[in-house]
C-alpha positions in Angstrom: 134.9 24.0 85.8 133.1 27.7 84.7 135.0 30.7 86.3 132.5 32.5 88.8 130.9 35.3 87.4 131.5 38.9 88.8 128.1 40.4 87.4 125.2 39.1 89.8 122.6 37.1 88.0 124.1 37.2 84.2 126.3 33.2 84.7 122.9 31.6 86.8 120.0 34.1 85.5 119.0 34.9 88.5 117.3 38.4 89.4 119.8 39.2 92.1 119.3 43.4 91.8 115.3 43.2 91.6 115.3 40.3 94.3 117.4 42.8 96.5 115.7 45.9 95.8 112.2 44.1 97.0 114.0 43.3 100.0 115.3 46.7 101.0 111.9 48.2 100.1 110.6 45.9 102.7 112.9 46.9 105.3 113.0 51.0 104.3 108.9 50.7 105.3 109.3 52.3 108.6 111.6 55.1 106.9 108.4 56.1 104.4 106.3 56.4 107.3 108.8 58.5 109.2 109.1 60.9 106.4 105.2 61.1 105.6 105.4 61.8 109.5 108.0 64.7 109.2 105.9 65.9 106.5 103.3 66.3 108.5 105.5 67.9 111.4 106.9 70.4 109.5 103.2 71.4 108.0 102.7 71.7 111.4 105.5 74.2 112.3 104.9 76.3 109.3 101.0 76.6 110.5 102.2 77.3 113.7 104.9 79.6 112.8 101.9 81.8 110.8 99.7 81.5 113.8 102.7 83.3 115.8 102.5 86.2 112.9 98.4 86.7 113.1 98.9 86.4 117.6 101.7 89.4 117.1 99.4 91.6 114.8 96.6 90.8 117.3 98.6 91.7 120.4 100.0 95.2 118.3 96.4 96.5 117.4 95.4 95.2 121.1 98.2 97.3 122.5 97.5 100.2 120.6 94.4 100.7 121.9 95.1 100.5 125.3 98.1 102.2 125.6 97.5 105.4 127.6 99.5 107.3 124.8 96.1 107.0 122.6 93.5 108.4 125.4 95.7 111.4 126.8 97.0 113.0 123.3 94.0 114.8 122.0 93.2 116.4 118.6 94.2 119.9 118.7 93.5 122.8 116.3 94.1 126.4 115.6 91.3 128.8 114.3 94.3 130.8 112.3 97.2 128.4 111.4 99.0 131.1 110.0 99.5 133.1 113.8 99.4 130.1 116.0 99.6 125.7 115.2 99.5 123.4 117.4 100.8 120.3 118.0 99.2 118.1 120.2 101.3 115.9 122.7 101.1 113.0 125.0 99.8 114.4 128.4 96.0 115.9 127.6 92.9 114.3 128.5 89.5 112.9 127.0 87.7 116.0 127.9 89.9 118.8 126.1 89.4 122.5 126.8 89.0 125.5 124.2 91.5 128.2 125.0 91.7 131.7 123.6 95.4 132.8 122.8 96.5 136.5 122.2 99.9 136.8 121.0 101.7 140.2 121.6 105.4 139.9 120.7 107.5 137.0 119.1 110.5 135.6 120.0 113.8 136.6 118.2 117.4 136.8 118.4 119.9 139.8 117.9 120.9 141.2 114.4 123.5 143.3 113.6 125.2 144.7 110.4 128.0 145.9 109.6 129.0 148.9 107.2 129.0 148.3 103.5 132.9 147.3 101.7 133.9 147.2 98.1 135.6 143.8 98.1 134.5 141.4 100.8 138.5 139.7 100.1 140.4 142.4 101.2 142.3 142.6 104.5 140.2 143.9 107.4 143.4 144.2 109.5 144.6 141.1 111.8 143.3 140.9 115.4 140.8 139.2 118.2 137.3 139.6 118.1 135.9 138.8 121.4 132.1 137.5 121.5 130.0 137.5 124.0 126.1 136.2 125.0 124.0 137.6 127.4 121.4 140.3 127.8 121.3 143.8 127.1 118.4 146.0 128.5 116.1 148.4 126.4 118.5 151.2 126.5 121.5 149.3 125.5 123.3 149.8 128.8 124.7 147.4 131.0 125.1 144.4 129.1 124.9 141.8 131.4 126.9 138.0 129.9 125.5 134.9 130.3 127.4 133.4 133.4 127.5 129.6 131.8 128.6 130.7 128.3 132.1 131.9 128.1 133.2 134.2 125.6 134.8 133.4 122.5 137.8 134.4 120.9 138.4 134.9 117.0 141.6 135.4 116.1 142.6 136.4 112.5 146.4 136.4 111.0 147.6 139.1 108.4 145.9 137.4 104.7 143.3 135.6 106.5 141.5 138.6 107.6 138.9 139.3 105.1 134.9 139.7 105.6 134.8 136.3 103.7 137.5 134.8 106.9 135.6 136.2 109.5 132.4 135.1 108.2 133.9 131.5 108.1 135.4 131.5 111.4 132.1 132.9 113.1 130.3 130.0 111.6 133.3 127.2 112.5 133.6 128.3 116.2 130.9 127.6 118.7 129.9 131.1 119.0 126.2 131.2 119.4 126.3 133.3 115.9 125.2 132.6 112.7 127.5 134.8 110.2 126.5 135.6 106.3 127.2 138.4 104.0 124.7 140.4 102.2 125.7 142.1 99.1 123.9 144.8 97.0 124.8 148.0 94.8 126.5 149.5 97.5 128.9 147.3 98.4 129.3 143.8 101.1 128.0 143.7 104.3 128.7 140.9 107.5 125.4 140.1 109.3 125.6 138.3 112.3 122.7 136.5 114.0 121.9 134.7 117.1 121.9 131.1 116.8 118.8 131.0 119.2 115.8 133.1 120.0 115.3 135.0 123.4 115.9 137.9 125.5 119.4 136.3 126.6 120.5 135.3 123.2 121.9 138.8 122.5 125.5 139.3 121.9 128.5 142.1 122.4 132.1 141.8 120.0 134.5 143.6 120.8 137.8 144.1 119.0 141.2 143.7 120.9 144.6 144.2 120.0 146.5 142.4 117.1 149.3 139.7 118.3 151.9 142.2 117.4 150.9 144.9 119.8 149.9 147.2 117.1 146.0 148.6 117.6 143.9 146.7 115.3 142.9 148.5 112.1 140.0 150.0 111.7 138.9 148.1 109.2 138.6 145.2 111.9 137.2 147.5 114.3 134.4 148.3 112.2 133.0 145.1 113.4 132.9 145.8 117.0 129.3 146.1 118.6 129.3 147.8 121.8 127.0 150.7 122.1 127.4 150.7 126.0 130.7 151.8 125.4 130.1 153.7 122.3 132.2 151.4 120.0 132.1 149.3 117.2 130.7 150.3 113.5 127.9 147.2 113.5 124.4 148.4 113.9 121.6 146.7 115.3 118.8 145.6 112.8 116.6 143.4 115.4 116.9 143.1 119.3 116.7 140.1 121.1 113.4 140.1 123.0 111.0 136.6 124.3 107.7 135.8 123.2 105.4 137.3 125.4 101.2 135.8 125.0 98.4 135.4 127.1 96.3 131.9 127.7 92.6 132.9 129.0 94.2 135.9 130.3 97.1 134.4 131.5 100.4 136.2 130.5 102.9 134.0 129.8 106.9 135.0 128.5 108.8 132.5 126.6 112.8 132.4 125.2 111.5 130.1 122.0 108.5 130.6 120.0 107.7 126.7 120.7 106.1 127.1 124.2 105.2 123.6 126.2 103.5 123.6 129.1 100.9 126.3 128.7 98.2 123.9 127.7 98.3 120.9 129.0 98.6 118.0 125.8 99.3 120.5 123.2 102.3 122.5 122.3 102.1 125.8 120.9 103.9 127.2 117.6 103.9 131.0 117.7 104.0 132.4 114.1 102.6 136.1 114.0 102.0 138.3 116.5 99.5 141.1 117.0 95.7 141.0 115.5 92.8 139.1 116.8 93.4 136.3 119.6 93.3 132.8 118.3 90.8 129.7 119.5 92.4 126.3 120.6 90.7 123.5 120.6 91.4 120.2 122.5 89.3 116.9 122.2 89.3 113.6 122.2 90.9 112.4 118.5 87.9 110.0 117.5 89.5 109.8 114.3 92.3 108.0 115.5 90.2 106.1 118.3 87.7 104.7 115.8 91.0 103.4 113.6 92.5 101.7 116.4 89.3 99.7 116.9 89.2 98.7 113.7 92.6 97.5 113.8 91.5 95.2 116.4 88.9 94.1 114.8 90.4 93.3 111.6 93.6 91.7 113.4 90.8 89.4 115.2 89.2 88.4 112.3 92.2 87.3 110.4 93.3 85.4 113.4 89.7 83.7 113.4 89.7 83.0 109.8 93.1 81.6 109.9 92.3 79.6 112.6 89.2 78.3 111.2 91.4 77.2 107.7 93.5 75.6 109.4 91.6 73.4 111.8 88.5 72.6 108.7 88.2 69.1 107.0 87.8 68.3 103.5 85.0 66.0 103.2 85.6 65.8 99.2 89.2 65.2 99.9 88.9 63.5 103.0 92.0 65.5 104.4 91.8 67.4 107.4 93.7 71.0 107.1 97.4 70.9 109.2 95.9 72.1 112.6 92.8 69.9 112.2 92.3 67.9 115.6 95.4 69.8 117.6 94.2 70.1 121.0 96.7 73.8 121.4 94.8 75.7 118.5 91.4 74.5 119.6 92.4 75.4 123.0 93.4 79.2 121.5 90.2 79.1 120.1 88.2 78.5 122.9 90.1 81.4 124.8 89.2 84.0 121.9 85.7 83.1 122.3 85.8 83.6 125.8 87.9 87.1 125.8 84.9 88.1 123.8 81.8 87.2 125.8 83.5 88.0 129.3 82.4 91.5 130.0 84.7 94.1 132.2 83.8 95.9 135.3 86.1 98.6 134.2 82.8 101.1 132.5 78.9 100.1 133.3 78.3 102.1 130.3 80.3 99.8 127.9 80.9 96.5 129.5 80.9 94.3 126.5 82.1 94.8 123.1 78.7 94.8 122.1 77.8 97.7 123.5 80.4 99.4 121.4 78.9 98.0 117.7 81.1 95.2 117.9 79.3 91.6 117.6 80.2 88.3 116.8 78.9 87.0 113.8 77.9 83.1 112.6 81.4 82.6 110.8 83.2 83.6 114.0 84.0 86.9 113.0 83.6 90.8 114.1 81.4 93.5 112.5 81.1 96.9 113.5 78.1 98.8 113.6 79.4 102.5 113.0 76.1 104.0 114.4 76.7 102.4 118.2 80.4 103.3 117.9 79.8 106.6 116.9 78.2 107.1 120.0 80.4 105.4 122.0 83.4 107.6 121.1 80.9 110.6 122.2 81.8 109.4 125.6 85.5 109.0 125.5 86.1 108.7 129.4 83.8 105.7 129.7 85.0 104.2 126.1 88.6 104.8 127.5 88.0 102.9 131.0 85.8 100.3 129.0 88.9 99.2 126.6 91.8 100.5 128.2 91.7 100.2 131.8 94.0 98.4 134.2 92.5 96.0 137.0 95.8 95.3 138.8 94.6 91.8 140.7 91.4 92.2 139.5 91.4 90.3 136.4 87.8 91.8 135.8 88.4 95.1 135.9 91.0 95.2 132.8 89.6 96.9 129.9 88.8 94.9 127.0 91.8 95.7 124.6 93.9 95.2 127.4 92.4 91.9 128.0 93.2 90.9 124.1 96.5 92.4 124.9 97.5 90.2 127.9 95.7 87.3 126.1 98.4 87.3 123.1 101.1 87.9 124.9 100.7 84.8 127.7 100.0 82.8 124.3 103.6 84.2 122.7 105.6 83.7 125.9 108.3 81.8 126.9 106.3 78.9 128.6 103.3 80.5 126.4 101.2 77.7 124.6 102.4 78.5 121.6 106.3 78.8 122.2 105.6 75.3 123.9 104.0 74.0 120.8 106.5 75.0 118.8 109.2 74.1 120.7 108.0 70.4 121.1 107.2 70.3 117.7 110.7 70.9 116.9 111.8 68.2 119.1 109.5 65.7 117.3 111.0 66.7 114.4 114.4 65.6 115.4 113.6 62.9 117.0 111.9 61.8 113.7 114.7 62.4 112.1 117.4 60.7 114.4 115.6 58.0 114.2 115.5 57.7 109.9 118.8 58.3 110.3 119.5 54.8 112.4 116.9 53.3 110.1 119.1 54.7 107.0 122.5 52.7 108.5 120.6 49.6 108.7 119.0 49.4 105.6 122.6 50.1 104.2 123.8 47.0 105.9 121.0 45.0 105.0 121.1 45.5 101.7 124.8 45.4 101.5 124.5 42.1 103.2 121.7 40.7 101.2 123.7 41.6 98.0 126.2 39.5 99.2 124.5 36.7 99.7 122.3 36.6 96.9 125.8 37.7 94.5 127.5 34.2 95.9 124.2 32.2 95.4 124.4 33.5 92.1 127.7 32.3 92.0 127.1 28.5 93.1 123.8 28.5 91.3 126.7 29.3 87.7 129.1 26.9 89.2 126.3 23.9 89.4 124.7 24.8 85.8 128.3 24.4 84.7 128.4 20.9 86.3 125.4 20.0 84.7 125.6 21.0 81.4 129.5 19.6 81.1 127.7 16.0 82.4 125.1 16.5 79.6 127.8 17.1 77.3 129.7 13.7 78.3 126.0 11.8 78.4 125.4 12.7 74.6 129.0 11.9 74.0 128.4 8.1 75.5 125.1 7.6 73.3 126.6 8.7 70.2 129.5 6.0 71.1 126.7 3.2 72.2 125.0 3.9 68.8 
């Protein structure tokens, strides 16, 4: 008898791998077209995933222009940027005014000096200065503290008493004071400075008694500044004193230079005073108008050409592009189309895009013509209701950018069409794969039981050409005998 043989197909000859491998290929058929279905799926998830990207840029430029933000902060400019800027703010109108500013008197804080010394390190003499804010009048009389700012004590120990300490200490307390020393060829001085500008930004120090109950030094009390009382050695180098302007005639006082609320949209940046009065100018920013439209319009058209790529078909290949046939993106084209042929009741000057310079051309795409817009942004009331407008119930009434607006965003919702593609996309995708997956643990089995039958036909198939060719043997023996 032959010993079975462990290697399918080498004792019988028989093809046992290539027999077997035809087999599973049979039975892994479904699991090819599964995967040339995921293939597709995913193709489909990426094109939709881009489509998400061009909707968001649409529904930004959309917004942009019909946020209120772009209609009510004009263009504002100064006929002499170095007395007066402007800055224009959130809060103007279309229409803008001109305005004619006169500027008398800037705002400013208190200065004071002090008197010159030879070595700003040396000991001033230990002791409390005691600061104060508030107002003093134009005769320096009556100073009068601010009631919500307390005063504040600066206490300095024997060695830490110098110009340099109390400059230092000034600046690390919440004083209201800004503290720096000036040097020249006579010698160091402290100036102090209020933090802030304004009439009630001016300050009185005064110096009290060291710890010890000796009288502070005069050294220390040089600092003092108290001409009410007729103390102190610091003189006064600049007053605190408010802004004071006009607007059309209008006097107006102010604590900061920066006044905001004079002219409505537009804050004012007082620089110089005195000298001519200075022209404002508020208008409607068709700079930044005319932009904003053509972000639209360009955000539009790469949504339409995308769209249009996506959904084509390749006669020469004979492959239609990912979206081509998917009932969502034709249905998002259809909508686009119709967002731009509806017009608004909002303006019966510029109901339609159109009538702005903005057509539809035979690729599906916008074009501008800068001529009709130009003229359009001359009349920025009706170009504002015409885009930006809100109809409340009355779909209708929305203004067209708004209408773009709403249009991407119901598309990018939650139950939008497109996060409902997406999302059974996704489950296609994993149901695609669950079920390669089951496929995958039959096909093992299959093939493991296929292996081993065809391994122990192999087998028999030895065994029995064993048999045989031992019976040949003993036939040849008998013939030789007969002979």
């Amino acid at each position: 008898m032959v010993a079975s043989i462990n290697s399918p197909g080498i004792g019988s000859g028989l093809d046992v791998k290539g027999i077997v491998d035809k087999l599973v290929a049979i039975e892994r058929r479904p699991i090819d077209l599964l995967q040339q279905q995921q293939t597709g799926i995913q193709s489909r998830l990426s094109s939709f995933g881009l489509l998400k990207n061009y909707l968001s840029n649409l529904s930004d430029a959309a917004t942009q222009l019909s946020d209120p933000p772009l209609w009510r902060t004009p263009k504002a400019t100064s006929s002499d940027a170095t007395k007066l800027s402007v800055i224009a703010t959130d809060g103007g109108s279309a229409s803008g005014g001109n305005y004619r500013v006169e500027v008398s008197q800037l705002a400013q804080g208190q200065t004071v000096a002090s008197s010159a010394v030879a070595d700003p390190k040396a000991s001033l003499g230990s002791g409390t200065l005691h600061i104060e804010l508030g107002r003093w009048p134009v005769d320096g009389s009556a100073f009068a503290p601010q009631a919500d700012k307390p005063a504040v004590d600066i206490s300095l120990a024997p060695g830490q008493d110098s110009l340099e300490a109390v400059r230092d200490r000034i600046n690390g307390s919440k004083t209201g004071l800004s503290a720096s020393i000036v040097t020249d060829a006579t010698g160091s001085r402290l100036v102090l400075h209020s933090a802030d500008t304004g009439e009630n930004q001016g300050f009185r120090i005064t110096v009290q008694a060291a710890a010890d109950g000796n009288p502070a030094s005069d050294g220390l009390s040089a600092l003092a500044y108290d001409p009410a009382n007729g103390t102190g050695g610091m003189r006064l180098t600049q007053a605190a004193q408010n802004a004071q302007l006009t607007v059309n005639g209008v006097e107006i006082t102010s604590a900061s230079n920066l006044i905001d609320g004079a002219i409505a949209g537009a804050k004012l940046n007082l620089l110089k005073a005195g000298g001519d009065a200075v022209s404002v100018t508020l208008a409607s920013d068709s700079d930044a108008i005319q932009k904003a439209i053509n972000g639209l319009v360009s955000s539009y058209n790469d949504l339409a050409k995308y769209i249009a790529g996506q959904t084509k078909y390749d006669a020469a290949s004979k492959k239609g592009a990912p979206l081509q046939g998917d009932a969502a993106t034709l249905q998002i084209q259809k909508a686009l189309r119709k967002a731009l042929a509806d017009p608004t009741s909002a303006s019966s000057v510029f109901p339609r895009l159109l009538d702005l310079g903005i057509k539809l051309g035979a690729d599906n795409t916008l074009t501008v013509d800068n001529t009709k817009l130009q003229a359009a942004l001359a009349n920025p009331t009706e170009l504002s209701r015409a885009l930006s407008a809100r109809g409340g119930d009355d779909v209708q009434g929305d203004g067209l950018a708004l209408r773009f607006r709403k249009f991407a965003q119901t598309l990018l919702g939650t139950d939008g069409l497109v996060s409902t593609r997406n999302k059974a996309l996704g489950e296609a995708s994993k149901r695609n794969l669950d079920q390669q997956a089951t496929l995958e643990s039959r096909v093992t089995s299959v093939q493991a039981r296929l292996l081993h039958q065809y391994t122990a036909l192999d087998t028999k198939m030895s065994a029995l050409m064993g048999q045989s060719n031992y019976v040949n043997q003993q036939m040849q023996m008998l013939l030789k005998q007969g002979s």
